[in-house]
C-alpha positions as CSV (number, residue, x, y, z in Angstrom):
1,X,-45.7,-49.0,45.6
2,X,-46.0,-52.7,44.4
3,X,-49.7,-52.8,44.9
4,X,-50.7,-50.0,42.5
5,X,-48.1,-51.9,39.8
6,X,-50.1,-55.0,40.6
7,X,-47.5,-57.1,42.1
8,X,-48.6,-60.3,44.3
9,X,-46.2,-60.9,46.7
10,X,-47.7,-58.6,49.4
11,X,-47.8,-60.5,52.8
12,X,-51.3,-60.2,54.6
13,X,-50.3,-57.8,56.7
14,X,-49.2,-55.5,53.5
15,X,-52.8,-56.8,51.8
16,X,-55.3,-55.8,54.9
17,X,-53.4,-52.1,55.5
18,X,-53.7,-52.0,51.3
19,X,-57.3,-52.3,51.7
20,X,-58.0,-50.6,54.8
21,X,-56.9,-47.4,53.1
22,X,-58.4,-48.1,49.9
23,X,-61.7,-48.6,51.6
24,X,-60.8,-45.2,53.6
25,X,-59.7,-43.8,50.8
26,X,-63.1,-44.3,48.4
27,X,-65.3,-43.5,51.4
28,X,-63.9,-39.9,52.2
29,X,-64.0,-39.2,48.1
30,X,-67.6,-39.8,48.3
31,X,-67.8,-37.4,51.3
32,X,-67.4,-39.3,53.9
33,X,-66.4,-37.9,56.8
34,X,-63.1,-39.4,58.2
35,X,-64.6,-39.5,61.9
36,X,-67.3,-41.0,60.9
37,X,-65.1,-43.8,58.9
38,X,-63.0,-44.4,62.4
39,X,-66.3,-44.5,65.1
40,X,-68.0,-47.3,61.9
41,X,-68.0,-50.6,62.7
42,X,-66.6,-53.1,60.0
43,X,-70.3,-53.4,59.8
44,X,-71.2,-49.7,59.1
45,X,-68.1,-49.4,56.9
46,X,-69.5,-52.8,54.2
47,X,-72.9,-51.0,54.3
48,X,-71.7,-47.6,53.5
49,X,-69.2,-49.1,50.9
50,X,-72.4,-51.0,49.7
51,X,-74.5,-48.4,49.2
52,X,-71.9,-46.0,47.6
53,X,-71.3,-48.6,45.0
54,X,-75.2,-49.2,44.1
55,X,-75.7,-45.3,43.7
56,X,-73.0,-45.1,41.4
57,X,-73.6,-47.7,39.4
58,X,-77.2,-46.1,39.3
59,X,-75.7,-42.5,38.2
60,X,-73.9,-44.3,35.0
61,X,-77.4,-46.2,34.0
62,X,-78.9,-42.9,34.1
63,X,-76.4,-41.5,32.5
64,X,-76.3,-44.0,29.5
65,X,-80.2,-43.7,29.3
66,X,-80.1,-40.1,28.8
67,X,-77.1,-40.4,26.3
68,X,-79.3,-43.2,24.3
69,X,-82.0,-41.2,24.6
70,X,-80.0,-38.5,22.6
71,X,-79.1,-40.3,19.9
């Protein structure tokens, strides 16, 4: 797979079905489910990929708190 190696040449085509599954991908790792990934809007999908990203973010500054706090 060229993407994963980090090659460039990908046509658009290649780059939106790349991210499309990526995004798929992530979202039924974090439990998800995949029908409601296909009835989301493009909308629903950024939101739920939004909010996903803020609440793990805030898991590892919790978890760097409580490993300060330990030391």
């Amino acid at each position: 797979m060229r993407v994963l190696r980090g090659s460039s040449d990908l046509n658009p085509h290649e780059m939106v079905t790349y991210r499309y599954w990526m995004v798929v991908l992530s979202l039924l790792k974090d439990g998800i489910p995949y029908g409601v990934i296909q009835e989301a809007t493009d909308d629903e999908i950024s939101i739920l990929v939004g909010i996903n990203a803020a609440l793990k973010q805030k898991e590892n500054e919790d978890m760097e708190r409580q490993a300060a706090k330990a030391y």
